[in-house]
Each structure stands twice: as C-alpha cells, then as structure tokens.
N, C-alpha and C positions, 0 to 999 in steps of 0.2 A: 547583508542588510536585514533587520530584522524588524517589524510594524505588529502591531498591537490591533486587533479588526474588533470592534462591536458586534458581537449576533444577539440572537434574541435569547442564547442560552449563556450570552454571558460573554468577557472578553476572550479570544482567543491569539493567539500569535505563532507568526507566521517568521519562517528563515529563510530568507532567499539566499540560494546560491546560482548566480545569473551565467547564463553563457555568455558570450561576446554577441554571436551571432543569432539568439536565438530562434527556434522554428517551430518547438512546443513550449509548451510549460505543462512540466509535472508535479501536481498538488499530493501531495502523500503524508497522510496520518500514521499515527503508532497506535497501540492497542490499547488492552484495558489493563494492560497491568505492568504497562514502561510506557516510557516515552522517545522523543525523539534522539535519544544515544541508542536505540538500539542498531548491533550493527550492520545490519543492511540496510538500513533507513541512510545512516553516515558513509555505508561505501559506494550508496548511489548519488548520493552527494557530491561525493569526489569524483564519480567517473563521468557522469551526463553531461555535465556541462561544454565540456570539449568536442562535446558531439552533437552540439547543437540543441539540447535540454535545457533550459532553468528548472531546476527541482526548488520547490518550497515545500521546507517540513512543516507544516503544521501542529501546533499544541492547541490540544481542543481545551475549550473552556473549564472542561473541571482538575486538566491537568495546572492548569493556569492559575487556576484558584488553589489549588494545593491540598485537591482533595484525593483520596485513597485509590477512592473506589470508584470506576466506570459508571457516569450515569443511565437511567433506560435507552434502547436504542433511537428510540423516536427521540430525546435531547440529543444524544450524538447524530441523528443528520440534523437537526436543526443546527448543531453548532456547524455542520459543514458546508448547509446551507448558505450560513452567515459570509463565511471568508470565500465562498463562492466569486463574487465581483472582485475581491483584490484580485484573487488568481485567473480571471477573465481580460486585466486594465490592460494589461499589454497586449489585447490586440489578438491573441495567436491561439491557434488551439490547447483547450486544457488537458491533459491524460487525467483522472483521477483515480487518485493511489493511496492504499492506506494496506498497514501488518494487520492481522488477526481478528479485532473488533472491527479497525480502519478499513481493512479489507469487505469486511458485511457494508460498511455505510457508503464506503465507494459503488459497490453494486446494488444497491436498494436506491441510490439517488443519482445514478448516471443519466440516465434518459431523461431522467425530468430535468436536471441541468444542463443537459446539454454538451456532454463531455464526447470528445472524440474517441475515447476509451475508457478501459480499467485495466490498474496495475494492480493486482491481488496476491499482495506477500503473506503467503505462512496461512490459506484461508479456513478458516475453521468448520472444516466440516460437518461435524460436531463434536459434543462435549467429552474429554476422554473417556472412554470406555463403556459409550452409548453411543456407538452408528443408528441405533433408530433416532434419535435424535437430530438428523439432516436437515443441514441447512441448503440445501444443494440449489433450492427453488429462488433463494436471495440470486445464487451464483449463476445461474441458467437463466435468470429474467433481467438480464443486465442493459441485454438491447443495443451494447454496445463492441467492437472487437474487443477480447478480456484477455490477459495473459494473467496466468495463476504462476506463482513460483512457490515449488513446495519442497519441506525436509523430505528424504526418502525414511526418517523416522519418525513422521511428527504424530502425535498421541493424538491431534485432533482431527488426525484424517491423513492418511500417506496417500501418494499417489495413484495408486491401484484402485483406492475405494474411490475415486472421482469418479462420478457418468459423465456419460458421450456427450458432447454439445458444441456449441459454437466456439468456444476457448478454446485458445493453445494451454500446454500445461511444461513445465520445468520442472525436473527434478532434482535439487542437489541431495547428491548421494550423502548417505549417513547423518544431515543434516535431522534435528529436533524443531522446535518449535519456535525456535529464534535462531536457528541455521546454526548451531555449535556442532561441531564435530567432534568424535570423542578422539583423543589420541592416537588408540590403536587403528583409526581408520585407516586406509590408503590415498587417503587428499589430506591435504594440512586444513587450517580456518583458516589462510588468505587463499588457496586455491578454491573452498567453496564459496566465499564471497566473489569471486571471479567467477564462479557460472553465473554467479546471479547479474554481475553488472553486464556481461559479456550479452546475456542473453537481451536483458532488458534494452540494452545496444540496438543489438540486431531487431529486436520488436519494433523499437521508437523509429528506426532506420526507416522501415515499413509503414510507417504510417503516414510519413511526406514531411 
C-alpha cells in the first residue's frame, strides 16, 4: 500500500509493507543521494514483516518532487516530522529508521517524537576523508535504544572509528557505503544483505 502524507516540507510518500500480525512499525528513510531502491532499504522489506515488523519506506518530500539534491537538514526532519502520524495510526510502537542522511534525521528526532528506537543504516560519521568532521553527537544524543549497521568499508566512517555509547553497532564485512561487496570478498551480496536483516531480526526481536 502506498499513501501520499502532506508535511510542512511538502508531499512525501509512504510504502507499506504490513505484517499480518504486527507488533512494531518500522518507518525508514533513504539518503541524499538514492532512494527507497536501495538495497537494504528493499531487503528489510522483504524479511520484517514475517517477523512481526511493518516496514514503511518513506520518500521524503524533495525526493517526491524530483528534485536532485538533499534539502538542509532542518527540512529533512521536518519532512519526517510530517509522516510521523501516519506511521503512529496503527497503534503500535514506531522504530525510526532512515540510510545515511535518513540515518542523521532518525537520530536528531527520536526523542522528540517519541520513537521506541533508531535503526541507523550506513551512519555517516563524517564526510570522506574528514574524521574531524563528526557527526557522532547527532548519534550519541538519540535518547533512544540505537542499532547502527555499518559497511566494514564505508568511507564515511568504518566501524572502528564509532565511540563507545549506548548503541549496539553491526558490521557487514567488506561492505561500502550502500552495503556492496566487492567480488573478491569471502561473503557474496545476498549473504551481506543477510547480516543485515538477520541482525535487525534479532534487534526488533528485543524490543517486544
């Protein structure tokens, strides 16, 4: 099912893929520079719902519009703002989940919405090839339980450079920036997309 939400930054739309029985609802964004094909956005799609998940991908409003380029961060929480209440109507607690940029706006607006957690794919630590550049204080002020899932090659921050805090962290090995694996690695790309839904599994499991 797929619904069309008014925010203040403009329309946005929403994909549900509903469980039968659900017991959360996971709201999760894409970044600033894909959208909702990327493919862990699509292979949490396919595996949550069986487990008692409805995942809603979210397309923020400037994707919606058809524009290029990522608006400032302050319009992307206001568009997440916006679709906030659909992803509330049913009732159940919400996770919210967003890749890369979606990642920063899930963690800068959990607490104040109200979210029972944060799913942070692929979180941009910072910008390649400027670790002083940390965004660490978005991801440490969340307020809420956080699972990070990260490439063990991502340019915007590998696992290692994460600090200590209240998050759990995942690693898919050899994974980039959008979880691709290069050929020569020793896991294919359906076995790293499998840590990742495997994990998020066991997370969501955890949370009731």
């Amino acid at each position: 099912m797929t619904e069309v939400v008014e925010t203040d930054a403009g329309p946005a739309r929403l994909t549900w893929h509903a469980a039968k029985e659900p017991r959360l609802v996971l709201g999760v964004s894409h970044g600033a520079g894909g959208g909702i094909e990327a493919r862990d956005l699509r292979a949490l799609a396919a595996a949550l719902p069986a487990h008692g998940v409805s995942v809603v991908l979210v397309e923020q409003p400037w994707r919606v519009a058809g524009k290029k380029l990522a608006p400032a961060p302050k319009t992307l929480d206001t568009g997440w703002r916006g679709v906030w209440p659909a992803l509330a109507a049913p009732g159940l607690p919400v996770v919210s989940g967003g890749r890369s940029a979606g990642a920063r706006v899930a963690c800068r607006t959990a607490a104040g919405l109200g979210a029972r957690a944060v799913l942070a794919l692929s979180f941009p630590l910072h910008p390649p090839g400027r670790p002083e550049k940390s965004r660490a204080d978005e991801l440490l002020g969340a307020g809420v339980p956080t699972l990070v899932v990260q490439g063990g090659n991502d340019p915007f921050g590998r696992p290692e450079e994460f600090p200590a805090g209240g998050h759990e962290l995942v690693e898919v090995p050899y994974g980039d920036h959008g979880f691709a694996v290069p050929k020569r690695a020793d896991i294919t790309q359906d076995e790293a997309l499998a840590v990742i839904t495997d994990a998020v599994v066991a997370w969501t499991a955890s949370l009731g």
